[in-house]
C-alpha positions in Angstrom: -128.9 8.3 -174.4 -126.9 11.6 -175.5 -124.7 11.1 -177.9 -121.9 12.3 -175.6 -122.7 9.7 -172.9 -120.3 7.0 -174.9 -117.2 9.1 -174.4 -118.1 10.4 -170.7 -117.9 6.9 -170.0 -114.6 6.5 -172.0 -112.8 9.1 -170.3 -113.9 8.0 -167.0 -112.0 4.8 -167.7 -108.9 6.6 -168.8 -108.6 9.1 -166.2 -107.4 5.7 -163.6 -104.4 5.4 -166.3 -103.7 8.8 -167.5 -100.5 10.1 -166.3 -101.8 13.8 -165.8 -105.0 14.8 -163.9 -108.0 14.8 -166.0 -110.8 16.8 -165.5 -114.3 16.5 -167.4 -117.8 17.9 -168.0 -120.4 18.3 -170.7 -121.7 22.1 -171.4 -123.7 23.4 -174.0 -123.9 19.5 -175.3 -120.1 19.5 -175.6 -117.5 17.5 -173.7 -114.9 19.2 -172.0 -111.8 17.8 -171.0 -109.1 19.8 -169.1 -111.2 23.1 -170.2 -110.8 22.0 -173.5 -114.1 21.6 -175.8 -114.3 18.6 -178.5 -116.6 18.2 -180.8 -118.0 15.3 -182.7 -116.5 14.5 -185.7 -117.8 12.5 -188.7 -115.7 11.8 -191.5 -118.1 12.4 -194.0 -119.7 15.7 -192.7 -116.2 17.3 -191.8 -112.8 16.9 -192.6 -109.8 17.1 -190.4 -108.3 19.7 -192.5 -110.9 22.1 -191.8 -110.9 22.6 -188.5 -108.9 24.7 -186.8 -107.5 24.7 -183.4 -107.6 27.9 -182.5 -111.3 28.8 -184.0 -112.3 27.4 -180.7 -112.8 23.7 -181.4 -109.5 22.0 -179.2 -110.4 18.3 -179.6 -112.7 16.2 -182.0 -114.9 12.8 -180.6 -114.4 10.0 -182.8 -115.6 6.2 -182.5 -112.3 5.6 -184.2 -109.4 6.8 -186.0 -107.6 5.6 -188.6 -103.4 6.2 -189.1 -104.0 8.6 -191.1 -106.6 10.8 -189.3 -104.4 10.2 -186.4 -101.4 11.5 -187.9 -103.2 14.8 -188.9 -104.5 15.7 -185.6 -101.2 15.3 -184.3 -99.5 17.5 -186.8 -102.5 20.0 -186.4 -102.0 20.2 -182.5 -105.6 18.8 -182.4 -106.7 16.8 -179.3 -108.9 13.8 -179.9 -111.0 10.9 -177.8 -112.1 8.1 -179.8 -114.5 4.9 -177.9 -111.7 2.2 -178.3 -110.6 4.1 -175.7 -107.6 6.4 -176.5 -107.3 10.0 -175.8 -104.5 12.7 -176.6 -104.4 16.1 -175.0 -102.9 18.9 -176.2 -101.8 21.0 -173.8 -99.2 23.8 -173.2 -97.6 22.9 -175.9 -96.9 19.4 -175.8 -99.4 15.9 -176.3 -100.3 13.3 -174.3 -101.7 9.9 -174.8 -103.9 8.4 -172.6 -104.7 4.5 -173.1 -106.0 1.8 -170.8 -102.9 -0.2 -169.7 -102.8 -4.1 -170.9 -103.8 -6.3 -169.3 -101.1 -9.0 -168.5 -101.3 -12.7 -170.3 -103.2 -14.7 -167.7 -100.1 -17.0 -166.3 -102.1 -20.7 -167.4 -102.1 -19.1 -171.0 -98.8 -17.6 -171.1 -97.6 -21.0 -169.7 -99.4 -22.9 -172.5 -98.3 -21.0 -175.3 -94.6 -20.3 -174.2 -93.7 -23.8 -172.6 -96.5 -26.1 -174.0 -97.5 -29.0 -172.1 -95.5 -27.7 -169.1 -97.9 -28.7 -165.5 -100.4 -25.7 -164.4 -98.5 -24.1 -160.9 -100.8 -25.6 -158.7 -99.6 -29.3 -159.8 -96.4 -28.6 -157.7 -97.4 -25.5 -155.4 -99.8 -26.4 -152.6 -99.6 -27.5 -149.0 -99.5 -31.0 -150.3 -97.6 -30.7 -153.2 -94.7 -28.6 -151.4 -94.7 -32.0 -149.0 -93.8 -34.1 -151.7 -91.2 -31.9 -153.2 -89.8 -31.9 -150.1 -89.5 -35.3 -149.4 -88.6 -36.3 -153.1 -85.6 -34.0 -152.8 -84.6 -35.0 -149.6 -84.7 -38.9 -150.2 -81.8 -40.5 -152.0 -81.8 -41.3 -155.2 -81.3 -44.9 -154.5 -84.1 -44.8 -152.3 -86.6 -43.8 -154.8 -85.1 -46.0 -157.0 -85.8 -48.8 -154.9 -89.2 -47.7 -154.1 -91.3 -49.6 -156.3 -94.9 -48.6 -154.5 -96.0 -44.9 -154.6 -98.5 -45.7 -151.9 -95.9 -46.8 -149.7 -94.1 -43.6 -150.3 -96.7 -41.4 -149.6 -97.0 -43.5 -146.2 -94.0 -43.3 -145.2 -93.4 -39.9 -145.5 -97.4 -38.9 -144.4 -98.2 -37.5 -148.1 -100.8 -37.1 -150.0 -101.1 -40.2 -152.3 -103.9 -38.5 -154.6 -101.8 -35.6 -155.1 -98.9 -37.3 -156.0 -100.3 -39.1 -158.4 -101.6 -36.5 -160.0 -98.4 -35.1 -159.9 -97.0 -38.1 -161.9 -100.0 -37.9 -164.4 -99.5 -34.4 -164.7 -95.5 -34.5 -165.2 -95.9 -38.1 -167.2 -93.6 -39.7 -165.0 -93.9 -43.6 -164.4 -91.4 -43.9 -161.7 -90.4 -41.4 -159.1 -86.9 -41.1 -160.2 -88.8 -40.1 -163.2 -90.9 -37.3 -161.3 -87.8 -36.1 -159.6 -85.9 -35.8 -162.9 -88.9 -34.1 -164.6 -89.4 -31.0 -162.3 -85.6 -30.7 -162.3 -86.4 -30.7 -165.9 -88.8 -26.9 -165.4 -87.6 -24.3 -167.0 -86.7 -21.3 -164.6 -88.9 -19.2 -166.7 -91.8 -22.1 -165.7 -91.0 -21.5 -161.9 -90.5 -17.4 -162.2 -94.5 -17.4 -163.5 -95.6 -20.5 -160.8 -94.4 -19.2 -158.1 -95.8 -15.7 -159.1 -99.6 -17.6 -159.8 -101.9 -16.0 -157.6 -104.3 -19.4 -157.1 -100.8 -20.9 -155.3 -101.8 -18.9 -152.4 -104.8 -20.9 -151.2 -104.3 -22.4 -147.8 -100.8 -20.9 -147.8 -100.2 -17.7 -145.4 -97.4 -15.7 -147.1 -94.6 -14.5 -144.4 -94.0 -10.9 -145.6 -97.7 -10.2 -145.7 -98.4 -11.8 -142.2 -95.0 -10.8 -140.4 -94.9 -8.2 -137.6 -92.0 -6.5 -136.7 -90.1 -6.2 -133.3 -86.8 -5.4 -131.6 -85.0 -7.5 -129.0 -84.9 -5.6 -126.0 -81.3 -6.9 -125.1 -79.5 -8.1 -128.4 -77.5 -10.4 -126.3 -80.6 -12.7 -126.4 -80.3 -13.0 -130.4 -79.4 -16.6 -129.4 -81.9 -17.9 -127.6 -84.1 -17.4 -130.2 -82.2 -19.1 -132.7 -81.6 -21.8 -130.3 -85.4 -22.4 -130.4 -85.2 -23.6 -134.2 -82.9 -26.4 -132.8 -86.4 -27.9 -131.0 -85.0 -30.5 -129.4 -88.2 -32.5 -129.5 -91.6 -32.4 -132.0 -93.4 -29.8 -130.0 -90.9 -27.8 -130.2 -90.7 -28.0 -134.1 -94.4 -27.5 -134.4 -93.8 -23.8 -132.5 -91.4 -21.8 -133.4 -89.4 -22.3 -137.3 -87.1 -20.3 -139.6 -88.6 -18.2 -141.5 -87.4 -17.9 -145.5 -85.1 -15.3 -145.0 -83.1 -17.4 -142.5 -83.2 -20.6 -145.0 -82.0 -17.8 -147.5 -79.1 -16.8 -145.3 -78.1 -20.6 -144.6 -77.1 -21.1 -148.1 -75.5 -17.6 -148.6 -77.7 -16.4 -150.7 -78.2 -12.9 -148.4 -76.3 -10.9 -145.6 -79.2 -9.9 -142.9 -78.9 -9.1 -139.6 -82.9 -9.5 -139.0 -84.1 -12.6 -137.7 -87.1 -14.4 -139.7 -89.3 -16.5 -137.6 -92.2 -18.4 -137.8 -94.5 -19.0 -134.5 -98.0 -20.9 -134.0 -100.4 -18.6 -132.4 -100.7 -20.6 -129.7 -97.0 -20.1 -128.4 -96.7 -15.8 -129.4 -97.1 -14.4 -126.2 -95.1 -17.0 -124.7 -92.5 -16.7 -127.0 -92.4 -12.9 -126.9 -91.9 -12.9 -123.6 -89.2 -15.3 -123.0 -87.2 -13.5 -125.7 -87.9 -10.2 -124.5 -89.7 -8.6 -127.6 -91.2 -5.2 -128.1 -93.0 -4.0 -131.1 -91.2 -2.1 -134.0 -88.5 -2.1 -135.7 -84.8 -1.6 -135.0 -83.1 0.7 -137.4 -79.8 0.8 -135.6 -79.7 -3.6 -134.2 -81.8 -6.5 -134.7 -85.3 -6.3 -136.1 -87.5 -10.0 -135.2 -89.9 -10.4 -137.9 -92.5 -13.0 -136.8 -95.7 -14.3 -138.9 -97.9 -16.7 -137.7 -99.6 -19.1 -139.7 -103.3 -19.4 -140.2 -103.1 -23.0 -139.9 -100.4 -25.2 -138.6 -97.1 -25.4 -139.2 -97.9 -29.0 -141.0 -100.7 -28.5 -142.8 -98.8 -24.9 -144.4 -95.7 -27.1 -145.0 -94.0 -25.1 -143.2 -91.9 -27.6 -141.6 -91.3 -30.9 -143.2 -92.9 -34.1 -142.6 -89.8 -36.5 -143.6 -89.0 -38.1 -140.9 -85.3 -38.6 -141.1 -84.2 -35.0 -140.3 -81.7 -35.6 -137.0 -82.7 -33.6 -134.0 -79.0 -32.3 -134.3 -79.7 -30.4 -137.4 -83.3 -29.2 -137.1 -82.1 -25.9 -137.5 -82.7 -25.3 -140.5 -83.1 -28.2 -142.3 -86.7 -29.2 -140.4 -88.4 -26.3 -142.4 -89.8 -27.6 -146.4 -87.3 -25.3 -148.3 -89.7 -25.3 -151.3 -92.5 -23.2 -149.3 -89.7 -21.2 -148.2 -88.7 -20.7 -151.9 -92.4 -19.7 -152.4 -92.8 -17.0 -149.9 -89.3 -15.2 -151.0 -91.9 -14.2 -153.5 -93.5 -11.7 -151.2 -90.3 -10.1 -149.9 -88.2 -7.4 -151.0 -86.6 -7.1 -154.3 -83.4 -9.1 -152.4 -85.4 -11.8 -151.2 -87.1 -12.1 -155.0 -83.8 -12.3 -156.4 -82.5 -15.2 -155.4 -85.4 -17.6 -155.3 -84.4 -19.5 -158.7 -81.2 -19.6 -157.1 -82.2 -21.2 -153.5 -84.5 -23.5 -156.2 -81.7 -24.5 -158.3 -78.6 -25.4 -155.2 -81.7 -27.4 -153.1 -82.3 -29.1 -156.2 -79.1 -29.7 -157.1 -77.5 -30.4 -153.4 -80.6 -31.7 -151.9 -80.6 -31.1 -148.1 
């Protein structure tokens, strides 16, 4: 292998951060970056001070530098490319460093070390754990005070009893007043990186990256499809729900004119077509963005499984605000904003 072959590789890595084009070749057994030629340097065979930028040499190749060596290239206008990798370019006059960007703390370690023995995301972000939160936050207090069996209330409210004891394992909670009291407990800075952990996703389809845009074709008929998250019976509520942005707009958390629905693949063209929907967006009136699912409404926790929601207020309050909380995630910057928020009143307020 050439000696040069180390740093053609290094530069090919740096050229996917550098912040100006960077062009390379090897001629005459010299690298060439940006028409610039380096040559190798050895700190006992050659000294720094000795060469001289404009005697032809632009740059020196270096496994690595030391502050000092670093400093003198600098103040000698002298390019350099060492193997860590790092590279600065002189050109027209000014430098330009070049280093591979970090690579962020992995979210289980940055969780460990800055809120130790705090519950990895996926404890409380999941189709099944998102089913317990809901119906932990939307039973009263004196109900889960009285509950003395966690398989009875995983039964009643069709949850997964394996999950939720794990969750209480997990959270050290012996009761499930204690649980509830414990994830009140989190940190925000806990729920900013959970919700953020890319593993959460599994078996949960994101709204913004699954929604489709389209325009009522007569904005009189905003209200029929709001009327449809009313669902005045289950099927209904297995077809068509709110989507986060309207949960966000319930608690005045955001001003939107947009609607935000969900809707099974099984009822799109149906629905579509009773609400008179074309494709695109509506700069100037209402925009209807609708994601469907990749599986159901239940099984995403989509909508929740407690079965004490009246049909008088399914409106809203039929859809599991924590997977709503969740996907806010993937919208705009607005929608990101307030997620704590939405976390922190549900918690507080319940449903």
């Amino acid at each position: 292998m050439d000696e040069t072959t180390p740093y053609v590789t290094a530069i090919e890595k740096l050229a996917r951060h550098a912040p100006v084009k960077l062009s390379y070749k090897v001629r005459d057994e010299r690298l060439w970056i940006n028409n610039q030629p380096f040559v190798h340097y050895a700190p006992g065979a050659m000294r720094l001070s000795e060469i001289r930028s404009g005697e032809g040499v632009r740059g020196i190749l270096a496994s690595k530098l030391h502050p000092g060596e670093v400093e003198v290239c600098r103040e000698r206008g002298i390019s350099y490319l060492t193997l860590e990798p790092k590279l600065y370019l002189v050109q027209r006059g000014y430098g330009v460093s070049v280093e591979p960007a970090k690579r962020p703390p992995h979210p289980r370690r940055l969780l460990q070390s800055s809120q130790g023995g705090m519950p990895q995301p996926t404890a409380l972000i999941g189709p099944n754990a998102l089913n317990i939160l809901d119906a932990l936050f939307r039973a009263p207090r004196s109900e889960l005070e009285l509950t003395k069996s966690v398989l009875h209330f995983a039964n009643r409210y069709r949850l997964s009893q394996p999950r939720l004891s794990m969750m209480m394992r997990d959270l050290k909670a012996h009761t499930l007043t204690e649980l509830r009291a414990r994830i009140e407990a989190l940190p925000d800075e806990w729920w900013k990186i959970a919700l953020d952990y890319p593993p959460t996703r599994k078996r949960l389809t994101p709204f913004f990256l699954a929604a489709k845009s389209y325009t009522l074709l007569h904005p009189a008929l905003e209200h029929k499809v709001t009327q449809m998250f009313d669902g005045v019976n289950e099927t209904m509520k297995n077809r068509v729900a709110p989507g986060p942005g309207e949960v966000a707009k319930s608690l005045g958390l955001i001003q939107d004119k947009d609607l935000y629905v969900w809707v099974a693949g099984t009822y799109l063209a149906e629905f579509k077509r009773e609400t008179q929907l074309i494709p695109g967006s509506n700069r100037s009136g209402i925009t209807v963005h609708i994601a469907q699912p990749h599986g159901t409404f239940t099984k995403e926790a989509i909508v929740s499984n407690h079965r004490q929601v009246p049909l008088s207020d399914r409106s809203m309050w039929s859809v599991n605000c924590f997977r709503a909380i969740w996907d806010l995630g993937f919208g705009d910057s607005r929608m990101r904003e307030v997620r704590i928020s939405m976390l922190r009143k549900i918690m507080a307020h319940g449903f």
